[in-house]
N, C-alpha and C positions, 0 to 999 in steps of 0.2 A: 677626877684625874688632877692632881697637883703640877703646874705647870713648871715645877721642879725638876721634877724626877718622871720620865717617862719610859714604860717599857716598849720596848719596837716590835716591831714584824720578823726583824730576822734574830737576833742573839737577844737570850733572855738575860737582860741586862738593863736597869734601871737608868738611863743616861739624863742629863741635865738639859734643861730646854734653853735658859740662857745663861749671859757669864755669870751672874751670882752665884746662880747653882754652882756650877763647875767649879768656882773658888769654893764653895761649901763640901763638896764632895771631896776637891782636894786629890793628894795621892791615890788616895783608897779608893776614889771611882776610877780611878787613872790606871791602877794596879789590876783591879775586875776587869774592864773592858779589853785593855789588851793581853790577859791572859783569854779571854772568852773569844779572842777574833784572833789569836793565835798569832798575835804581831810581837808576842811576850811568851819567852818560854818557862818552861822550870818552876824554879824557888824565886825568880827574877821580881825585883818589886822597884818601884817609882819611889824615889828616896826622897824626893826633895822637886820643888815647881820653883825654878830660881825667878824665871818672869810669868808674869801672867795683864797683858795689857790687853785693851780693845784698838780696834783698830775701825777707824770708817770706812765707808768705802761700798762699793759694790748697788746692785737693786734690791736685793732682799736681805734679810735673816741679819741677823748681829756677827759679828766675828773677832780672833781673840787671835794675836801669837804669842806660843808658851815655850815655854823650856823650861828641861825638864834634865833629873839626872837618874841613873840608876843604879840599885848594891852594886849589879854587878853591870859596870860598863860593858860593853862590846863593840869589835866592830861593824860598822856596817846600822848600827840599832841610832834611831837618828832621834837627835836631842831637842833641834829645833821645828817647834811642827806652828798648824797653822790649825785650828778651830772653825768652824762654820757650822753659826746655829740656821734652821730652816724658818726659825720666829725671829721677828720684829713686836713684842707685845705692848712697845711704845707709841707705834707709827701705823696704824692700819693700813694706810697704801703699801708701803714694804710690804708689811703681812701678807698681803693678798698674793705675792709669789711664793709662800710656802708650799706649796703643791711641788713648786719646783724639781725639792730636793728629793723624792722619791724616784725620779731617773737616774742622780746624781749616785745615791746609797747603792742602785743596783750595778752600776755603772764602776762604779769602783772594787766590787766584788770581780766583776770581769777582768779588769787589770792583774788579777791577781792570775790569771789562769795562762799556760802557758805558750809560750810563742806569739803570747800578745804583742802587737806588732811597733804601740811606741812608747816613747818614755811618758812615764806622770810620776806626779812624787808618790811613795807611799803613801799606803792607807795604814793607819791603825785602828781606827774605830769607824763605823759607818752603820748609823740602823737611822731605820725613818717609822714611824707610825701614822700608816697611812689615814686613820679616821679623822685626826685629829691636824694632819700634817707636819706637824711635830719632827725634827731629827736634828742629828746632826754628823758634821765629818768630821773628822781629826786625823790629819796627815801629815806627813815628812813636808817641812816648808820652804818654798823656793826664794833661794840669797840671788832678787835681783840685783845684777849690774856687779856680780862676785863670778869669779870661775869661768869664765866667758859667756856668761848665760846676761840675756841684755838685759839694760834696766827695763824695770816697768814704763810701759806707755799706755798715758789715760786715752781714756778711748774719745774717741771725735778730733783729734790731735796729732795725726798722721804727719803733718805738717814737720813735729817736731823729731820722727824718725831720722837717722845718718842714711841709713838705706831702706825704703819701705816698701820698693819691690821686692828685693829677697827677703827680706823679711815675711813678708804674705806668701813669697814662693816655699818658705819653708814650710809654713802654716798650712796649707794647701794640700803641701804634699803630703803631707803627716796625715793629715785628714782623708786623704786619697789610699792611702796606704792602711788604714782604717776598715775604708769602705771595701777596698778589694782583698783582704782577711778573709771578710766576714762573707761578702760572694762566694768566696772559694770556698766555705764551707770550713774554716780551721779552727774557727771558734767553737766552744762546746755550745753545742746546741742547748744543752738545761739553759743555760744562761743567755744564749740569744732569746730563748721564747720566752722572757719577761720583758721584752721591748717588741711588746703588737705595735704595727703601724696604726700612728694617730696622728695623721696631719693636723689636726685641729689641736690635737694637744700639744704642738711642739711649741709652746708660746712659756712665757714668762709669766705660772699665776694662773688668773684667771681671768679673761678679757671682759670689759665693761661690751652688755647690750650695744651695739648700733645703733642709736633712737634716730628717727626721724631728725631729730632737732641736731642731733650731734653729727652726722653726716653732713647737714648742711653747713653748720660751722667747720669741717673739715674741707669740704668744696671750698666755702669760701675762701679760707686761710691758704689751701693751692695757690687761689688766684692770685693773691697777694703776694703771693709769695714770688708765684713763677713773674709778676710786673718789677715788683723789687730788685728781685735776685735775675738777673736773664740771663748771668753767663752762668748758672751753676744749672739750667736745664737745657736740652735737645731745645731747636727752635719749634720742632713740632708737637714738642711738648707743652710746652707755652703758650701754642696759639691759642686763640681764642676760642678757633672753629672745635679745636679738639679740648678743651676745656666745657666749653657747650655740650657736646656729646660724651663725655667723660660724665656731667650732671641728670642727660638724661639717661643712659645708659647701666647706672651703678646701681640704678633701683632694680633691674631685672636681674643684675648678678645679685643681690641680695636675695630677690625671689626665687632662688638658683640655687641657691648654696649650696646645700646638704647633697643637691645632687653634684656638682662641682666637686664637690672633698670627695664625692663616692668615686666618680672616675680618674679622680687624680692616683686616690688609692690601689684604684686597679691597676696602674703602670707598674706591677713590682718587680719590672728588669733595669724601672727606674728607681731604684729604693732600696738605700743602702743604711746600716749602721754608722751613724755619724756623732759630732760633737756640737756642743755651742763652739764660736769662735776662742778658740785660749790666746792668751796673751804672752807668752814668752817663749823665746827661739835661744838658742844655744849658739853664737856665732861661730863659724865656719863648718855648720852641721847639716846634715837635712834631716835629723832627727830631734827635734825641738822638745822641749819638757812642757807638757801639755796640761795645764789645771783642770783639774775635772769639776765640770762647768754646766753637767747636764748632759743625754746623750738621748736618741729616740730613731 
């Protein structure tokens, strides 16, 4: 497999693993894919890629925003998109969330179906190959801080929000609005039954073993942390007494697990179709434009 050029799981279409390819590919992959995922109609073809930059950013995969123009312009057919590859093949730790992007690919087919209940940008292209983890997305791209849609806020940075209650209360409810769809039953089912419940998959990648050693360095680091920091935890949190018992306790949840995820699994009046947290709200909305981020 040439880590160029990969074909997917869903649309038999060759697609580009990182930005290289994708400059190499050019139009002409540009013009295939979204004639093949029907984002592109007709005689219609990719005329010309005026940008093509990388951008940093994010946990995993590389990413690009392009623009792009077309013979035949239209309304509504959106110029400025945003690229996301599911590789990192410079950084092995990124790497290791490639797995990611295969909730992400099916997850975006679903948007397309109807009475979907909230905004996200278009999809144009989306296939993931799952042996290999390999994919990528390429959508309609969101102009933060344009249109009244907010600027981007890095995360851990709440601090620097004008309002970060409503802000989460939009987020929320989108997300709420999501889940009770998909309860009701309004979603097509073809497409709900490729998200089995997998609490243990719902993570970023692929978790590192638990070792012995690494647990106790994470104990530790608590401690320290809860002495350091006292106003950022409960004071019960902190104590010592419950820090003790939090070190000998965590070994039997570990000897535990699997049974742990089994009955977590079984609440499924607790267990809805969700998203990862998205980053951008549309001010004065309660329907936020939601990146699609992952879904499970």
């Amino acid at each position: 497999m040439n880590d160029g050029g990969v074909t997917g799981d869903r649309i038999n279409v060759a697609f580009p693993a990182h930005p290289a390819a994708l400059r190499d590919g050019g139009v002409t992959f540009l013009t295939n894919a979204f004639h093949a995922s029907g984002a592109l109609g007709g005689q219609n073809r990719v005329a010309r890629i005026a940008l093509c930059e990388e951008v940093p950013g994010g946990s995993t995969g590389r990413k690009l925003v392009l623009d792009v123009e077309y013979e035949e312009p239209q309304p509504g057919l959106p110029t400025e998109l945003f690229v996301k590859f599911s590789r990192d093949f410079d950084d092995p730790i990124r790497d290791r969330g490639r797995t990611q992007m295969g909730s992400e690919v099916r997850f975006a087919a679903l948007t397309d179906a109807p009475g979907f209940p909230i905004s996200v940008p278009r999809v144009q292209f989306a296939d993931y190959h799952r042996d290999s983890g390999t994919g990528v997305l390429i959508s309609e791209r969101i102009r933060f801080g344009v249109n009244g849609i907010e600027p981007q806020y890095h995360k851990c940075l709440d601090y620097e929000m004008p309002d970060p209650l409503e802000h989460y209360r939009a987020l929320v409810t989108a997300v709420a609005r999501l889940a009770g769809t998909h309860r009701s039953g309004r979603l097509p089912a073809g497409l709900i039954e490729q998200f089995p419940v997998d609490l243990r998959g719902a993570t970023v990648g692929e978790p590192q073993p638990l070792t012995p050693g690494r647990l106790h360095r994470k104990l530790t680091r608590l401690a320290e942390f809860a002495a350091a920091h006292p106003g950022l935890l409960p004071a019960n949190v902190r104590s010592p007494q419950f820090l003790r018992r939090l070190g000998d306790e965590v070994h039997d949840v570990i000897r535990h697990e699997d049974a742990i995820w089994r009955r977590l699994a079984e609440g499924r009046d607790y267990i809805a179709l969700s998203i990862g947290m998205p980053t951008s709200t549309t001010r004065g909305s309660s329907e936020p434009t939601i990146t699609i981020c992952g879904a499970g």
